[in-house]
C-alpha positions as CSV (number, residue, x, y, z in Angstrom):
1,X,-0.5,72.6,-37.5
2,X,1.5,74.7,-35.9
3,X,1.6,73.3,-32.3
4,X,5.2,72.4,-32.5
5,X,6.1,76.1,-32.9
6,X,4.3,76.9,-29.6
7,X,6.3,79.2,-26.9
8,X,9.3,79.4,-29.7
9,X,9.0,82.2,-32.0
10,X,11.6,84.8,-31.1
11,X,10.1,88.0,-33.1
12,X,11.6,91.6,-33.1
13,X,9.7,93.9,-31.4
14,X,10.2,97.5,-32.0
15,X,9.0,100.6,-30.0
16,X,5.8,100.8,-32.8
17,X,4.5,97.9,-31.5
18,X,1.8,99.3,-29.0
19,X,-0.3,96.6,-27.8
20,X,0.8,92.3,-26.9
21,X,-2.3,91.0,-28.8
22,X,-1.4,90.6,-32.9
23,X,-3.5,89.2,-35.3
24,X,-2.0,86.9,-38.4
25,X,-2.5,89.7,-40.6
26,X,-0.8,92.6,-38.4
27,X,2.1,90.5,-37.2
28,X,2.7,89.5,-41.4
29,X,5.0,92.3,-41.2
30,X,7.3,91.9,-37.8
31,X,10.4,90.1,-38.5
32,X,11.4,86.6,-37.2
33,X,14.6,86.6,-35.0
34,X,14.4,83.0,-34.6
35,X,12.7,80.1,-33.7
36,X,14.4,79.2,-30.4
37,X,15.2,75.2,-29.1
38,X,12.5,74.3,-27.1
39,X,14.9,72.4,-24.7
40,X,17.9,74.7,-24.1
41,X,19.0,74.4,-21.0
42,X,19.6,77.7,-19.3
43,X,23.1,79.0,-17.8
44,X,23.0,78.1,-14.2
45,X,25.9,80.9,-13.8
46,X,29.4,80.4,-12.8
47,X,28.8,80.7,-8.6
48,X,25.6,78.1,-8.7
49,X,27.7,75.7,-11.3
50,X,27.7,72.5,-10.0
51,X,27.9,69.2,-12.5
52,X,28.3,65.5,-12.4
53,X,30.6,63.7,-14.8
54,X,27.4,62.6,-17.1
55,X,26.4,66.3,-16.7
56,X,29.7,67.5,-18.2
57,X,29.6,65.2,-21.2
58,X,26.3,66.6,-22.1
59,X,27.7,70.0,-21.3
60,X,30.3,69.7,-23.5
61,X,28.5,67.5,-26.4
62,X,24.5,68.6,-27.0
63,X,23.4,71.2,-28.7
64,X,21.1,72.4,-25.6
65,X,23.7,73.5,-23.8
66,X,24.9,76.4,-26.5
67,X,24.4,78.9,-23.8
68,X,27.1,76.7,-21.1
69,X,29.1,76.4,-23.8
70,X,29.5,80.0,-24.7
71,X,29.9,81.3,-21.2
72,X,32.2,78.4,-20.4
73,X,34.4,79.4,-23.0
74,X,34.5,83.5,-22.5
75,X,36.8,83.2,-19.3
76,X,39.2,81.6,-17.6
77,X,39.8,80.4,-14.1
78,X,40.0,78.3,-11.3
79,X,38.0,74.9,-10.7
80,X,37.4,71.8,-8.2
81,X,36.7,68.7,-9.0
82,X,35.3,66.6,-6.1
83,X,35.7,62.8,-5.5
84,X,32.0,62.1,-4.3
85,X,32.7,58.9,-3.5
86,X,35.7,59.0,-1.3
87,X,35.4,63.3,-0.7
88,X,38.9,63.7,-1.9
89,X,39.4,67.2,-3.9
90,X,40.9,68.5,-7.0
91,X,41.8,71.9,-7.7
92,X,42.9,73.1,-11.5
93,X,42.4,76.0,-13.5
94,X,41.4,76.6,-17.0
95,X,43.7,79.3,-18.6
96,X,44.0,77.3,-22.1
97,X,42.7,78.9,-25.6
98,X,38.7,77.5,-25.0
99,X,40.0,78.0,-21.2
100,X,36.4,76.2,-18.9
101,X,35.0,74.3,-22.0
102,X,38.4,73.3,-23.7
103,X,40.1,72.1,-20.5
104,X,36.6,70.3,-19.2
105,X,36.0,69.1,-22.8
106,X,39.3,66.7,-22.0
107,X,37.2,65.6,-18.6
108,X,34.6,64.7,-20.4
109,X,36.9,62.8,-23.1
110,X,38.9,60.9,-21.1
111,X,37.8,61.0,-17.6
112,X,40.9,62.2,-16.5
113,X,42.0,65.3,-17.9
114,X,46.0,64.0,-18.0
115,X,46.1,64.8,-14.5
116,X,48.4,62.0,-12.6
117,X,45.9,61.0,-9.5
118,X,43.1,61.1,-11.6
119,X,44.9,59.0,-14.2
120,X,45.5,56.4,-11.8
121,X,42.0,56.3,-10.6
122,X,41.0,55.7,-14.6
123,X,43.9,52.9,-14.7
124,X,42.4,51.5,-11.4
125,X,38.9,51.3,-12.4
126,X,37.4,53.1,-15.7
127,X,33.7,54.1,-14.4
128,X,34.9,56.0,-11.1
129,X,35.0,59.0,-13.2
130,X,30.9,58.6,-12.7
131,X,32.2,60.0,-9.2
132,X,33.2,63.3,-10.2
133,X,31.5,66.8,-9.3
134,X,32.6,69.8,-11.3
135,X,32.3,73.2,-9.8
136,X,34.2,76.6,-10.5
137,X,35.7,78.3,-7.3
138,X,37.1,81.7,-9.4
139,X,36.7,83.1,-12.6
140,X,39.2,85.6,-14.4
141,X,38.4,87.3,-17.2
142,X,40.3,86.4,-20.4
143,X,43.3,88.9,-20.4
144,X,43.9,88.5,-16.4
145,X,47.9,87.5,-16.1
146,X,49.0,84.3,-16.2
147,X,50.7,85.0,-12.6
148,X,47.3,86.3,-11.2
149,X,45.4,82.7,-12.5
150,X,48.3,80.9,-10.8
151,X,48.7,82.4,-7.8
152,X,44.8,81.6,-7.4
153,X,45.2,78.0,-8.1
154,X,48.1,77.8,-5.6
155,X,45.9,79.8,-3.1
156,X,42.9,76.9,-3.2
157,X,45.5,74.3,-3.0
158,X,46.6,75.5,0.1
159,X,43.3,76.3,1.7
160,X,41.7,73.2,0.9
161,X,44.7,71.0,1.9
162,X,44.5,69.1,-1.5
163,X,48.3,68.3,-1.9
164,X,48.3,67.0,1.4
165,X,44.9,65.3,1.8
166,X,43.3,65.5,-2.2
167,X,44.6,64.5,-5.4
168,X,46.8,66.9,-6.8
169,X,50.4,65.9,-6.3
170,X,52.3,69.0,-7.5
């Protein structure tokens, strides 16, 4: 009957609880917190973030992912996105009001983000955004300047030679 509750209830747990083991009738009187989704799919973090173009969508779009969603909303910053098939690079940041999830949210709409290289990839052929790899190189926290975020962006565009050799043409 109650199988499909298993490893789920979330109760709270006070400093007068003494001992793990609870009966029905002593735990009638602890209070539920919640009865957690069985399949969330835990954070990774921002330094072990690492996500295919499918991955993002799901990111962005299923419930499970509430906890990606949260933390990829809470800062702002700088990210890649790698061409697996040819190994050409993108580097962009995500300073906007949702900053991670709203600017990877138009990724995972359109494929291309309104970027002009990636753009013409989409025009060239529509599925070779099934190519992309996301991954975050910096993260800011929310009131970091404008200049600071910038400056980063510029700073991964030179080290990884992606004006000259990747797809970002300004």
């Amino acid at each position: 009957m109650f199988a499909a509750l298993a490893d789920r209830l979330v109760i709270e747990w006070t400093k007068d609880t003494v001992n793990w083991a609870k009966t029905g009738d002593q735990a009638t009187g602890m209070t539920v917190v919640e009865i957690s989704d069985p399949s969330s799919v835990p954070f990774p973090g921002f330094d072990s973030l690492l996500v295919s173009f499918d991955e993002l969508q799901a990111v962005i779009t299923d419930d499970r992912y509430g906890q990606w969603q949260t933390a990829l909303r809470s800062v702002q910053g700088i990210y890649l996105i790698a061409d697996t098939s040819t190994g050409r690079l993108y580097v962009g940041k995500a300073d906007g009001v949702e900053r991670f999830l709203g600017r990877w949210s138009e990724y995972a709409r359109n494929g291309h983000g309104g970027n002009v290289a990636l753009r013409e990839l989409a025009a060239a052929d529509a599925r070779h955004r099934q190519h992309f790899q996301f991954s975050i190189l910096q993260v800011f926290s929310p009131s970091a300047p404008a200049a600071q975020v910038d400056a980063a962006e510029a700073h991964f565009k030179r080290a990884l030679l992606t004006r000259q050799f990747g797809m970002n043409l300004n």
